[in-house]
Backbone as CSV, one residue per row, in Angstrom:
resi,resn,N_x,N_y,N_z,CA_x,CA_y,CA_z,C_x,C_y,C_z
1,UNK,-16.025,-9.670,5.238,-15.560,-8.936,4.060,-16.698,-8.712,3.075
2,UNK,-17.810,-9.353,3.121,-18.812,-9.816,2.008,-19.708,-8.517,2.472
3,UNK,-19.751,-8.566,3.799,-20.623,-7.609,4.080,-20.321,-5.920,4.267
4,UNK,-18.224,-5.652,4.485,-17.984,-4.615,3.988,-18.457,-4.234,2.302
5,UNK,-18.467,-5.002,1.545,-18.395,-4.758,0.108,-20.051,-4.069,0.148
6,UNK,-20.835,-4.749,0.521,-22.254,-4.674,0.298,-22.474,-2.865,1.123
7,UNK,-21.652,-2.644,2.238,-22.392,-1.260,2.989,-21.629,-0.330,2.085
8,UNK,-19.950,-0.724,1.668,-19.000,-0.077,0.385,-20.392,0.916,-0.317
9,UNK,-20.768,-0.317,-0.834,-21.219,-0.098,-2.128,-22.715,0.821,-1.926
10,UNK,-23.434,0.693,-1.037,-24.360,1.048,-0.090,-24.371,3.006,-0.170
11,UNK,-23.141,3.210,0.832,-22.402,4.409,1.260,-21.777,5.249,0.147
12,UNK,-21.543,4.602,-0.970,-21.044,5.176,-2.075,-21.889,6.141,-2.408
13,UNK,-23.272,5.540,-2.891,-24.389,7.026,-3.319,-24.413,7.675,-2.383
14,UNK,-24.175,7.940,-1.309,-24.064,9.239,-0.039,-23.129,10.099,0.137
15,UNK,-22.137,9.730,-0.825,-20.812,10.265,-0.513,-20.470,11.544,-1.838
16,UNK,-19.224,11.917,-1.829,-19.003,13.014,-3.145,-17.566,12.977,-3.799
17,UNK,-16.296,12.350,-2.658,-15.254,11.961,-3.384,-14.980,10.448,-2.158
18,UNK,-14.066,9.617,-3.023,-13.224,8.313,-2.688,-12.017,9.101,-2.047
19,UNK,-11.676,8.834,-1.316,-10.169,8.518,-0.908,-9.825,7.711,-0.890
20,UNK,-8.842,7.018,-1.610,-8.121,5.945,-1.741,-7.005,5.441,-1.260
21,UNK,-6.640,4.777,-0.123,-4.981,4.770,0.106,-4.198,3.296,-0.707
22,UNK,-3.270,3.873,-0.778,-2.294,2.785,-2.012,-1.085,2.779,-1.289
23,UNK,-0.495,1.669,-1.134,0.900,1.501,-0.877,1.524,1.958,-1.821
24,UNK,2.339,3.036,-1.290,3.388,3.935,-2.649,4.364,2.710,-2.888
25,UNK,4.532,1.899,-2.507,6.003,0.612,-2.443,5.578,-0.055,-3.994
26,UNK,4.116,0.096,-3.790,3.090,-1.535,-4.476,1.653,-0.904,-4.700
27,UNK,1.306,0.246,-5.641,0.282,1.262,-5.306,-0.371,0.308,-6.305
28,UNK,0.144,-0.362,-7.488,-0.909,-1.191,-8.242,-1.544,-2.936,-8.048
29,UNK,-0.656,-3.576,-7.024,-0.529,-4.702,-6.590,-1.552,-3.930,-5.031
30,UNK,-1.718,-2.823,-4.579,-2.237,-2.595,-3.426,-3.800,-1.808,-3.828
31,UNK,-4.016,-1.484,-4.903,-5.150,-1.010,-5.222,-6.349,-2.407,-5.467
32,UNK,-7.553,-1.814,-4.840,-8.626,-2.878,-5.169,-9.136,-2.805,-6.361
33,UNK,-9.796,-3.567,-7.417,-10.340,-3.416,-8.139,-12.113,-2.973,-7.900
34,UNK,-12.194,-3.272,-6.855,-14.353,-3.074,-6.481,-13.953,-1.379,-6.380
35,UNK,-12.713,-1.049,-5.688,-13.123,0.562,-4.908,-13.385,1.245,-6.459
36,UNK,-12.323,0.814,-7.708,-12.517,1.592,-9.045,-13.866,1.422,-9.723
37,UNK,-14.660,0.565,-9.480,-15.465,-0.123,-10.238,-16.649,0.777,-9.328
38,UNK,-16.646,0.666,-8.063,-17.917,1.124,-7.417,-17.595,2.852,-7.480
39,UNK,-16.811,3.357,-7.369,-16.643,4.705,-7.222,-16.948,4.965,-8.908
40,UNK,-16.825,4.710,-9.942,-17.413,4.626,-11.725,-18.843,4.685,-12.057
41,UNK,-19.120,3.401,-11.225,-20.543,3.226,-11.187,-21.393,4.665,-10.793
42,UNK,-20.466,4.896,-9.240,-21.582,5.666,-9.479,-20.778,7.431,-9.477
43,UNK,-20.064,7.737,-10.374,-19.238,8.632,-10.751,-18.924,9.607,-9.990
44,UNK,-17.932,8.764,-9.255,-17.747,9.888,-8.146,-15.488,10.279,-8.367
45,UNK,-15.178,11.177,-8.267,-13.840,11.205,-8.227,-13.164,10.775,-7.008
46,UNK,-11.816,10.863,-7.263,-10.571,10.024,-6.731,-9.996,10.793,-6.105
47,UNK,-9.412,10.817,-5.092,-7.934,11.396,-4.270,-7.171,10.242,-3.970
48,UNK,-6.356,9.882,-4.761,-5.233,8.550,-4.732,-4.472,8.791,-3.403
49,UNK,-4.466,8.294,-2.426,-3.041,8.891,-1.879,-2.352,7.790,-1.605
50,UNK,-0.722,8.280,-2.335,-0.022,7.206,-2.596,1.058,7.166,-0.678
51,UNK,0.462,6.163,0.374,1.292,6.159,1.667,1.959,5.656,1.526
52,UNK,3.332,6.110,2.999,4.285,5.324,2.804,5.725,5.814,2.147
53,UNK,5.197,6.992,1.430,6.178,7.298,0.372,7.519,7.939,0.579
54,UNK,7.490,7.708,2.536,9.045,8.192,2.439,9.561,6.883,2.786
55,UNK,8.845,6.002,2.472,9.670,4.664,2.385,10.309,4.051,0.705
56,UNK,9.361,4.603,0.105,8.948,3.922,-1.230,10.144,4.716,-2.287
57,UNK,10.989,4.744,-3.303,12.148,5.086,-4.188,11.197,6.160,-5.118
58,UNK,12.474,7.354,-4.658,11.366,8.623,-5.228,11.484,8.783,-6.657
59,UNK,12.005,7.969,-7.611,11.806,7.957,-8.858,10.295,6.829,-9.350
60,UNK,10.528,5.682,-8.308,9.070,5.415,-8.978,8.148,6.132,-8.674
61,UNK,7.837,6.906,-7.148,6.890,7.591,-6.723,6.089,9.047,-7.808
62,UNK,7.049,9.424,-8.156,7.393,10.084,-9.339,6.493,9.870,-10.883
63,UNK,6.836,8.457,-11.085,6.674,7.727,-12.674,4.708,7.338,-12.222
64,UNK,4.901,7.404,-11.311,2.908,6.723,-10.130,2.500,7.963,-10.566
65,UNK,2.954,9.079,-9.916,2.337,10.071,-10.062,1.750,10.442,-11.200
66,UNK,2.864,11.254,-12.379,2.580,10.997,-14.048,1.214,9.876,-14.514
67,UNK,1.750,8.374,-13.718,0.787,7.580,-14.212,-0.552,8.428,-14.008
68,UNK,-1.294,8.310,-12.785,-2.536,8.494,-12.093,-3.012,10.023,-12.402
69,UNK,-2.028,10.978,-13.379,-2.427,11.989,-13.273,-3.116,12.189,-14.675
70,UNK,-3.169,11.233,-15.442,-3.372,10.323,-16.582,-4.642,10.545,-16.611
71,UNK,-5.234,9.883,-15.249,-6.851,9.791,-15.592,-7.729,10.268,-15.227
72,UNK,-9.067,10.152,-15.671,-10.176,10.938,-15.799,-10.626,11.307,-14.081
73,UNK,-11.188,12.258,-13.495,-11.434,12.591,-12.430,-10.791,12.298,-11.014
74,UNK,-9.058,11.637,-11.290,-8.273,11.412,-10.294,-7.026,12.251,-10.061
75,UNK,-6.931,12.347,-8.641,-5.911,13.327,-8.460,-5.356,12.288,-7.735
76,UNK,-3.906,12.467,-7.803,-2.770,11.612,-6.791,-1.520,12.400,-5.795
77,UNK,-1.350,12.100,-4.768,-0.520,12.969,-4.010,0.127,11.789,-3.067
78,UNK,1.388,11.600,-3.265,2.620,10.869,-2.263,2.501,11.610,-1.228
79,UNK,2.439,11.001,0.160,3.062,11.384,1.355,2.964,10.263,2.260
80,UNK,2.953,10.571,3.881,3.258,9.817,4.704,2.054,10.148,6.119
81,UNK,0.842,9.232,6.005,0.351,9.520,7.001,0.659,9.611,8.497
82,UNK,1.713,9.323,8.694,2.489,9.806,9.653,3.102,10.829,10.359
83,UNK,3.109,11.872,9.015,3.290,13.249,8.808,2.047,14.738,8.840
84,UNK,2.069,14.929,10.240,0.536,15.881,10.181,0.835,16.905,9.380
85,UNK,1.864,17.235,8.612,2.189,18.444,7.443,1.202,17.923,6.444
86,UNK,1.907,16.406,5.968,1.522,15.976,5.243,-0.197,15.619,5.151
87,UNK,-0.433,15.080,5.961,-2.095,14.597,6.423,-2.754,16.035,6.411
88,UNK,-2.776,16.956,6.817,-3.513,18.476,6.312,-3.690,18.777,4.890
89,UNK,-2.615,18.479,4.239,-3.302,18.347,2.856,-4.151,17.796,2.504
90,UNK,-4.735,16.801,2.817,-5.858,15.954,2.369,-7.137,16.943,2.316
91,UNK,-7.967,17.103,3.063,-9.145,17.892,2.664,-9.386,18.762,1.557
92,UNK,-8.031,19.461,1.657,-8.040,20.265,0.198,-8.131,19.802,-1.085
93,UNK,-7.215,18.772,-0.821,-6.728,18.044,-2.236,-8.365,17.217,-2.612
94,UNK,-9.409,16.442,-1.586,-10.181,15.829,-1.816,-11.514,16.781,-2.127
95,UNK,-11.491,17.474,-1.574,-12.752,18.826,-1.756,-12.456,19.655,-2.785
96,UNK,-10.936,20.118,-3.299,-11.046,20.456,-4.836,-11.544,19.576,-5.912
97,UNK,-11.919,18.030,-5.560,-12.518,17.310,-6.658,-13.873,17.412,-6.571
98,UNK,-14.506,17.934,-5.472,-15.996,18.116,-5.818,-15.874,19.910,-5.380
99,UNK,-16.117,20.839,-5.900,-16.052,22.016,-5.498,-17.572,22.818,-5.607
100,UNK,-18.661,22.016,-5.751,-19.485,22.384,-5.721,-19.877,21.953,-4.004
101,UNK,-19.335,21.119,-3.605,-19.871,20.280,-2.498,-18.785,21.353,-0.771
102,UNK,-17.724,22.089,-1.298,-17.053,22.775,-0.472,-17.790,23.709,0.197
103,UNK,-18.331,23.370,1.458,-18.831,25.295,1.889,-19.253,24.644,3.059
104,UNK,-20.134,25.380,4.036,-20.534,24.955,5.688,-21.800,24.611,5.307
105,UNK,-23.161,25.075,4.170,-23.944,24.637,3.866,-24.216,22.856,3.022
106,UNK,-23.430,23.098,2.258,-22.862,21.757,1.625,-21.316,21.255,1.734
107,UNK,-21.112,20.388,2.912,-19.940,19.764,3.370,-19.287,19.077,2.333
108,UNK,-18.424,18.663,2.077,-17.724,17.482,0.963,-17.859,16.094,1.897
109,UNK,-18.499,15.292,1.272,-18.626,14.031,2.378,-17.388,13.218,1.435
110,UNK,-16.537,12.641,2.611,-14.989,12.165,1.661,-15.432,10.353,2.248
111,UNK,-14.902,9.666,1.396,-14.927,8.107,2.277,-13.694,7.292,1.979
112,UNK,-13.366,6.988,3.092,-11.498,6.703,2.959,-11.981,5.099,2.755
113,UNK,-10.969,4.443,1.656,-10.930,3.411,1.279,-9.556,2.718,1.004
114,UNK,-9.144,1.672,1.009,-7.969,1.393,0.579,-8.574,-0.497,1.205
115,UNK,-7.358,-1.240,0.848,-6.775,-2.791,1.237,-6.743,-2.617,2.284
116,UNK,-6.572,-3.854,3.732,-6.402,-3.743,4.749,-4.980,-3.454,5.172
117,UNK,-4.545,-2.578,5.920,-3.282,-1.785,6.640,-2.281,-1.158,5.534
118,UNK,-3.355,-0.387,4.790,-2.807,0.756,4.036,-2.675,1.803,4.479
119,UNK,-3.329,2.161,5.708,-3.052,3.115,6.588,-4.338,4.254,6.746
120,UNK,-5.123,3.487,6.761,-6.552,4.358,7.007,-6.890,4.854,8.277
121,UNK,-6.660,3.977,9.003,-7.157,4.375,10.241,-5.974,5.599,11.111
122,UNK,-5.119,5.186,10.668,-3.436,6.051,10.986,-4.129,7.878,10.074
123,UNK,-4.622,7.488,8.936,-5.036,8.998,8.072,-6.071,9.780,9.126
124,UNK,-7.117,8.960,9.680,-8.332,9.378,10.104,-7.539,9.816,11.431
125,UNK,-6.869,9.374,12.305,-6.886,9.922,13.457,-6.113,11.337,13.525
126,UNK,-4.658,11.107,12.293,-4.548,12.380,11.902,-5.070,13.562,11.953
127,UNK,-6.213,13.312,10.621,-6.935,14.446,10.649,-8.055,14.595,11.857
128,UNK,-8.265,13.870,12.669,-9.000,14.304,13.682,-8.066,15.070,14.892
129,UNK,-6.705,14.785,14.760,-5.878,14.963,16.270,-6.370,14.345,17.285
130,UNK,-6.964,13.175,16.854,-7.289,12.091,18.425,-7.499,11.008,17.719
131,UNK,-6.960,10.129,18.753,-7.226,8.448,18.700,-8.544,8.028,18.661
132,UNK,-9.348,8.182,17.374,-10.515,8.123,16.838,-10.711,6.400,16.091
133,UNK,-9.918,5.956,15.563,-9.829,4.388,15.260,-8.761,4.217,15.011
134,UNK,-9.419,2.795,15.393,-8.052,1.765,15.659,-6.938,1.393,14.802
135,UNK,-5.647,1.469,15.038,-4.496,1.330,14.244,-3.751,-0.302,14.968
136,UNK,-3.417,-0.730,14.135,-2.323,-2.150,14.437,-1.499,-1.922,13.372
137,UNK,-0.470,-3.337,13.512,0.547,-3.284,12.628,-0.152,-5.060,11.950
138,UNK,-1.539,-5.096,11.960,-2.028,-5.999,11.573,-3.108,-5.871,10.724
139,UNK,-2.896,-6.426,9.430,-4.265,-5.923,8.304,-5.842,-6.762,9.233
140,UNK,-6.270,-5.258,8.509,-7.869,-5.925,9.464,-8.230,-5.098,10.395
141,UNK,-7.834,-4.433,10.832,-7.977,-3.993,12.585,-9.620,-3.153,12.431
142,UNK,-9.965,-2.529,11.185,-11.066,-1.461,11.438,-12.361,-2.639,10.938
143,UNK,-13.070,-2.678,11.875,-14.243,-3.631,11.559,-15.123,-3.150,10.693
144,UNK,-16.153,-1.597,11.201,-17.320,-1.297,10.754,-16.538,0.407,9.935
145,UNK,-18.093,1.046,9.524,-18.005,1.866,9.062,-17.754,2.822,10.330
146,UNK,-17.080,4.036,9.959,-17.412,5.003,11.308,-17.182,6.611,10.171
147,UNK,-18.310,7.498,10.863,-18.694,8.634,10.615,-18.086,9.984,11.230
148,UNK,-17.100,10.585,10.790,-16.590,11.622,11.656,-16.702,12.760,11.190
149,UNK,-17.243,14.170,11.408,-17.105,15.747,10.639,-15.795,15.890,11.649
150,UNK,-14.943,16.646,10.437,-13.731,17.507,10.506,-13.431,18.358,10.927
151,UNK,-14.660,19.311,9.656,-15.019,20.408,10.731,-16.569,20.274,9.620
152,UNK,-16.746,21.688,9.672,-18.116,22.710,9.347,-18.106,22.202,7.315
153,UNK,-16.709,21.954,7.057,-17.174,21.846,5.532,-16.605,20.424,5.003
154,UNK,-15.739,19.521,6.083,-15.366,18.198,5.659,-15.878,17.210,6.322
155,UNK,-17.136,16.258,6.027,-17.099,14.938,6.681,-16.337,13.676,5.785
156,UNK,-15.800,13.047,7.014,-15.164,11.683,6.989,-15.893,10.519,7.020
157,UNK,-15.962,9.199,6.422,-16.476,8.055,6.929,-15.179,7.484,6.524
158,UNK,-14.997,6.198,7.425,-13.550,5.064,7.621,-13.998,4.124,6.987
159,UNK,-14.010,3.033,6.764,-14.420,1.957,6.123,-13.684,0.899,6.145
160,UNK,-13.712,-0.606,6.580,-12.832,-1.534,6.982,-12.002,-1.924,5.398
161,UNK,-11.104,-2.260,5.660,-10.068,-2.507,4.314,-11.023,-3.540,3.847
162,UNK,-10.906,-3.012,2.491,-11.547,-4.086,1.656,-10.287,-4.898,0.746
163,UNK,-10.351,-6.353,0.869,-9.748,-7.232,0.287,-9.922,-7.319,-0.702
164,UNK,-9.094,-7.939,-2.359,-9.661,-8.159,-3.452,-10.404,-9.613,-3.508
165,UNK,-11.745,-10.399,-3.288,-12.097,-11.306,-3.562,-10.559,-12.724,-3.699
166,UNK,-10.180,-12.527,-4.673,-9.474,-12.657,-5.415,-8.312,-12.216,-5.839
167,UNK,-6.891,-12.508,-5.347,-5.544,-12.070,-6.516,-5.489,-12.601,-7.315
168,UNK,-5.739,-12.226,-8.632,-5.830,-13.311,-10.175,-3.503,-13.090,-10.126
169,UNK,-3.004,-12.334,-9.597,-1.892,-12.334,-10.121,-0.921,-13.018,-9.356
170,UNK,-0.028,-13.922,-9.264,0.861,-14.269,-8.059,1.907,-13.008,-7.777
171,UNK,2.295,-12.730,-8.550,3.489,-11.649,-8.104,2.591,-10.534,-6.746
172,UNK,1.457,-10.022,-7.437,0.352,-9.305,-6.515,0.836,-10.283,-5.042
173,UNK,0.289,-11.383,-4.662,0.164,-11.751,-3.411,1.218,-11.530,-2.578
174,UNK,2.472,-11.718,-3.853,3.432,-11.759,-3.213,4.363,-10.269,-2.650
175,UNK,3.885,-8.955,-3.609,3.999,-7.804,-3.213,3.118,-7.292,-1.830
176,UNK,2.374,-7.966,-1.618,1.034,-7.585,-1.028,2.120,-8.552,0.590
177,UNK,2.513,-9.638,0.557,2.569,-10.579,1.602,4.201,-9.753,1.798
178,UNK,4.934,-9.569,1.116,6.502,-9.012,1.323,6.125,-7.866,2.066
179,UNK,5.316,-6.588,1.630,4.530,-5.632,2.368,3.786,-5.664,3.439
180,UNK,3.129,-6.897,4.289,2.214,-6.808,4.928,1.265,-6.443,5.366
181,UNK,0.882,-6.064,4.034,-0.315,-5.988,3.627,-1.329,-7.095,3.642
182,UNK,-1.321,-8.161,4.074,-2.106,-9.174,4.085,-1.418,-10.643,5.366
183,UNK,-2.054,-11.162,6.394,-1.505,-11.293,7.423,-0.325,-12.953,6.809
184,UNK,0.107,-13.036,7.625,1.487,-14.184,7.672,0.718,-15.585,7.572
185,UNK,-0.394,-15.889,8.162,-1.294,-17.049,8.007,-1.505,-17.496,6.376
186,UNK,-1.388,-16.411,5.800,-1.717,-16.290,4.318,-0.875,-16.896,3.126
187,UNK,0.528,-16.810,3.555,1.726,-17.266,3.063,2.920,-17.778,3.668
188,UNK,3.546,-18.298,2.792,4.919,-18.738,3.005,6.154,-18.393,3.481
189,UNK,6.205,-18.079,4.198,7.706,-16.992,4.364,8.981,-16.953,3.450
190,UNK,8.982,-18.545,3.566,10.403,-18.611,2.537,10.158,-18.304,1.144
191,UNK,9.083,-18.652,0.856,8.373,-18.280,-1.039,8.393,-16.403,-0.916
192,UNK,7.789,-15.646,0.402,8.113,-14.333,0.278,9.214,-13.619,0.359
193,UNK,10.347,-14.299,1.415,11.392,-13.808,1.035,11.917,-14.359,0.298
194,UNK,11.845,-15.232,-0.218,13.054,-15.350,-2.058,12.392,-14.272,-3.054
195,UNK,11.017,-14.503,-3.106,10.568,-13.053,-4.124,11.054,-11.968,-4.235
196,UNK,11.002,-11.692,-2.474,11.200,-10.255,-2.551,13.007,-9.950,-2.590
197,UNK,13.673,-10.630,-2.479,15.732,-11.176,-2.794,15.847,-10.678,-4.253
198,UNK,14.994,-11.632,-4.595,15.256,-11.456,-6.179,14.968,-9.978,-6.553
199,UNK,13.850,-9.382,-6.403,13.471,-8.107,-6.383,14.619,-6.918,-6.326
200,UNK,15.014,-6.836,-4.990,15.757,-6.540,-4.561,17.188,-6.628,-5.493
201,UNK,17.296,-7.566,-5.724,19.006,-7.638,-6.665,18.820,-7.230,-7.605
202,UNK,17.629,-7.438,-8.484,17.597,-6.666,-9.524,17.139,-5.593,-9.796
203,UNK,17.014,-4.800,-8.930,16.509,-2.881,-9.015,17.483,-2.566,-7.659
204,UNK,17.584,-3.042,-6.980,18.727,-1.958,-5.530,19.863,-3.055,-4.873
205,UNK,20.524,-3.296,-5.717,21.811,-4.489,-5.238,22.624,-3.290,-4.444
206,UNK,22.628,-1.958,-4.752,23.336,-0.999,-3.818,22.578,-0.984,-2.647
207,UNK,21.535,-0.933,-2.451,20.934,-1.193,-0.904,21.568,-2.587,-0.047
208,UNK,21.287,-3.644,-1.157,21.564,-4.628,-0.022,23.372,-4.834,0.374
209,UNK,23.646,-4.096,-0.640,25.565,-4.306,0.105,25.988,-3.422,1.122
210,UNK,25.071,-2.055,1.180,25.304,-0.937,1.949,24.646,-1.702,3.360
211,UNK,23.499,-1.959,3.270,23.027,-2.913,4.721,23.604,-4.049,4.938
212,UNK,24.127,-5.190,4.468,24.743,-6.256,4.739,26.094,-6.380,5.005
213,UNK,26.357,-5.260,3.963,28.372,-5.496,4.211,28.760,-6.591,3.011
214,UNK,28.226,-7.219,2.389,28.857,-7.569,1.311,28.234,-7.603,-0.173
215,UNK,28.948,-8.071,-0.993,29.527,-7.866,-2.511,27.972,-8.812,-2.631
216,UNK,26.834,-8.305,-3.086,25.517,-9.442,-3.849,26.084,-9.768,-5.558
217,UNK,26.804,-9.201,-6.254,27.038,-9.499,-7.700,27.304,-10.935,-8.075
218,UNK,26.316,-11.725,-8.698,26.745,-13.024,-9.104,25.694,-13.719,-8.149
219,UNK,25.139,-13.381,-7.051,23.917,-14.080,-6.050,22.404,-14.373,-6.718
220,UNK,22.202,-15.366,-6.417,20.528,-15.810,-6.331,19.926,-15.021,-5.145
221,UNK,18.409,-15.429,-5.366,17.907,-15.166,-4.326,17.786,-16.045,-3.120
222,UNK,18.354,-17.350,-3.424,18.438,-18.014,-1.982,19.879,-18.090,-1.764
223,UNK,20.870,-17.870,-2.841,22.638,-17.515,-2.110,22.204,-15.596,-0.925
224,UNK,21.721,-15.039,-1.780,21.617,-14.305,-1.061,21.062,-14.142,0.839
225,UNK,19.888,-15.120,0.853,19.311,-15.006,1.952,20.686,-15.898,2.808
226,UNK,20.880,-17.012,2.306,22.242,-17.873,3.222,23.048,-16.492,3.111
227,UNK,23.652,-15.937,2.612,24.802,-14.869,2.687,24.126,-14.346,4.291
228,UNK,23.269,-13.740,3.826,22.151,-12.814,5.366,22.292,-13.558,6.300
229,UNK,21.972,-15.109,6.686,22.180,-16.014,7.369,23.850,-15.719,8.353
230,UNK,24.588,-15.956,7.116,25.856,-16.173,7.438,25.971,-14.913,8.000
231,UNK,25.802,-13.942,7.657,26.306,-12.705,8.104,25.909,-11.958,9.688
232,UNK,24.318,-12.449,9.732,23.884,-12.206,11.042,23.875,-13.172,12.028
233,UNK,24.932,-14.701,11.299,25.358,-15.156,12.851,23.935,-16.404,12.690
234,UNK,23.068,-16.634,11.799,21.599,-16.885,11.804,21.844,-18.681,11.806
235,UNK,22.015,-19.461,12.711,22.567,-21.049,12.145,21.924,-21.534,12.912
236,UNK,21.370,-22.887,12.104,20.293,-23.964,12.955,21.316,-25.171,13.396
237,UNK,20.090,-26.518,14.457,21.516,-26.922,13.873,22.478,-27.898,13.510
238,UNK,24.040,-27.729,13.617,24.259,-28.489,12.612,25.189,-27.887,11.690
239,UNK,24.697,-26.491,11.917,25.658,-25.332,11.617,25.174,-25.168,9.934
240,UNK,23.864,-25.458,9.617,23.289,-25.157,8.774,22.715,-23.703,8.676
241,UNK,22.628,-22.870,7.739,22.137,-21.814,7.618,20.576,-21.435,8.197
242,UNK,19.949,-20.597,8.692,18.841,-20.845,8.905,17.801,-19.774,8.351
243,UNK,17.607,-20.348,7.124,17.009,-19.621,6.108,15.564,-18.871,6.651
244,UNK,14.699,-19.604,6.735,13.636,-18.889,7.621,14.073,-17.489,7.986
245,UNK,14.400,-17.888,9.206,15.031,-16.548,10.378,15.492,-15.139,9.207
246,UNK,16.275,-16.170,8.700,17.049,-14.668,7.733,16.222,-14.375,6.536
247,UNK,15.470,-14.852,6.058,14.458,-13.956,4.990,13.348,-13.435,5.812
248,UNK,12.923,-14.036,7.094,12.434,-12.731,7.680,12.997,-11.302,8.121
249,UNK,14.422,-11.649,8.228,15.053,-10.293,8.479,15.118,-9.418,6.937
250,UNK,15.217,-10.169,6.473,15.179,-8.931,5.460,14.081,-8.732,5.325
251,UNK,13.126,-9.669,5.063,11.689,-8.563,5.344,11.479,-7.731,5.740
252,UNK,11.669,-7.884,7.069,11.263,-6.991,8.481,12.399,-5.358,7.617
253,UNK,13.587,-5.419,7.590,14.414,-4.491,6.854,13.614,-3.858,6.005
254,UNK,13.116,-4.408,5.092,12.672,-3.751,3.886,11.064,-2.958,4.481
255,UNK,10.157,-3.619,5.080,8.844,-2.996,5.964,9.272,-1.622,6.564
256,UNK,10.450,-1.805,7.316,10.527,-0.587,8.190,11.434,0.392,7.665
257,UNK,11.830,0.063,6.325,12.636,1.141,5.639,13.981,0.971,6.136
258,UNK,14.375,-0.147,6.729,16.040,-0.006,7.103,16.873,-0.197,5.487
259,UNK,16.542,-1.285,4.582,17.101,-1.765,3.440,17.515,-0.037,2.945
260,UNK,16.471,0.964,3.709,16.322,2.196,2.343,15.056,2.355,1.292
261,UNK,15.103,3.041,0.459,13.847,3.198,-0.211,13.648,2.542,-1.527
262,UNK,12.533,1.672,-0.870,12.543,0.766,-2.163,10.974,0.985,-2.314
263,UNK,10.605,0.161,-3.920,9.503,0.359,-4.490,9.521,-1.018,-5.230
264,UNK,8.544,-2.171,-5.368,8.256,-3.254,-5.946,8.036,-3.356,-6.940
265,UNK,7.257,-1.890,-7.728,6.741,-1.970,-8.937,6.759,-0.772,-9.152
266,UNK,6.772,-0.282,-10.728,6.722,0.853,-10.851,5.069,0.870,-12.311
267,UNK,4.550,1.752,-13.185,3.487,1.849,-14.192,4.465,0.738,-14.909
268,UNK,5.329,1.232,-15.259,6.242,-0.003,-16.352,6.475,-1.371,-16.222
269,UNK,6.568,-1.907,-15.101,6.635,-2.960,-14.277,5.669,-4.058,-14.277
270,UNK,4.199,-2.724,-13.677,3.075,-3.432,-14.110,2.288,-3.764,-15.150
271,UNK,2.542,-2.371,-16.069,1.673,-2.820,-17.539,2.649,-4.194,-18.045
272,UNK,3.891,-4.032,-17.818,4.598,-5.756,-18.573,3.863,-6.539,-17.797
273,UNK,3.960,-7.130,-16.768,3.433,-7.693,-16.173,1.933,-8.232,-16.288
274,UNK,1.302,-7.015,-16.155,-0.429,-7.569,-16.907,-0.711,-7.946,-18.315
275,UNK,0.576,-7.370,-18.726,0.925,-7.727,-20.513,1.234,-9.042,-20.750
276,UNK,1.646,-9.750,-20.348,2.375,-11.214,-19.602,1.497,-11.933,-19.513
277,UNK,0.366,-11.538,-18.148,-0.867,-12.198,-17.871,-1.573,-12.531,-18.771
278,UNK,-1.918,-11.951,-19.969,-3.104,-11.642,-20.422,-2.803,-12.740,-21.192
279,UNK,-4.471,-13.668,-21.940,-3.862,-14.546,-22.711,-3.691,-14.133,-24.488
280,UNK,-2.834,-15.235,-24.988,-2.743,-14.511,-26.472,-3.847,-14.534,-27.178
281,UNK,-4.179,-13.591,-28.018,-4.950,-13.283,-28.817,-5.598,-14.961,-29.639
């Protein structure tokens, strides 16, 4: 990781815009702090792209947008790298931020960046139409840098997910670990699914009654996961509930979009939140 940061930072003066990928679910708990800091340094603009986003609740996707459209030399666009409608937009959207750099003489050199399994390598093969790098359902998978032209006026470089050093925030790890965005070795299961329960009841209690079949009003986040237990039959034994098992199912639910479209955080969410953090004056 020490030594992605160092070629990051390296490759930056060669380049003309960032691409950024952000979990639309968790776009501020999924953003790095080095990619903002090194792309400043050395003043280069942004193409946010918020993935994911036909998973993610289209009112926060929405309130992200507004946010990011906020600032100085960044453009932001929701979609789903999954979607080659969607993935064709990219060049445009990233080469209108340098438009001096658009033409067959002077290419736009773009460099895709994001956290590990934000979906970079899934963007790049997109826009190539071939299995050009490697995709898992495991953060990490892209090791080195890799160099691809598009065509005649867009080059690509990939770049292995860069980690934050550091989560100074717990809720972060825990948006980041509910998402999988960061591998299972890393955390707790039962500490991620009670987080993400609680979450859940308090912004989409209509999701979880429409998927479960019953009434959440009046539930915790660990009555809730035993409810899940009970409901999918889930018993250790002894005829004890088997909590584990069933806060991974709702995990797994909420990852693949069965729960429906949810979003962890929204600009409002997080400025309280870092508002919270911060110490008092």
């Amino acid at each position: 990781m020490a030594s992605a940061r160092r070629k990051a930072a390296e490759t930056m003066g060669r380049i003309d815009v960032v691409i950024e990928l952000l979990d639309e679910r968790l776009p501020g708990a999924s953003s790095n702090p080095l990619i903002e800091r090194l792309r400043r340094d050395k003043q280069r603009p942004c193409l946010k792209i918020l993935n994911k986003a036909d998973l993610a609740d289209p009112e926060a996707t929405a309130a992200w947008l507004r946010h990011y459209g906020n600032e100085e030399r960044v453009r932001a666009v929701a979609l789903s790298c999954k979607r080659p409608g969607d993935v064709a937009k990219v060049p445009r959207l990233a080469a209108s931020l340098v438009p001096h750099r658009d033409s067959a003489l002077k290419p736009a050199r773009m460099m895709v960046m994001g956290m590990p399994n934000v979906g970079k390598s899934t963007l790049i093969n997109a826009l190539l139409k071939r299995k050009a790098a490697r995709t898992g359902d495991e953060p990490a998978v892209t090791r080195q840098q890799s160099r691809f032209e598009l065509d005649a006026r867009h080059d690509l470089i990939d770049t292995p997910g860069l980690m934050s050093a550091a989560i100074p925030h717990p809720s972060d790890a825990l948006m980041l670990a509910a998402s999988h965005l960061i591998g299972p070795e890393a955390y707790v299961d039962e500490e991620v699914a009670t987080f993400l329960a609680q979450v859940l009841l308090e912004r989409y209690p209509g999701l979880l009654r429409t998927r479960y079949g019953f009434e959440v009003e009046g539930l915790d986040a660990h009555r809730l996961i035993t409810a899940i237990a009970a409901k999918r039959g889930y018993v250790s034994k002894g005829g004890k509930p088997h909590h584990e098992k069933a806060g991974r199912a709702l995990m797994q639910d909420y990852r693949s979009g069965l729960l429906g479209r949810v979003s962890l955080e929204t600009p409002q969410s997080r400025s309280r939140m870092l508002g919270a953090a911060r110490p008092a004056a």
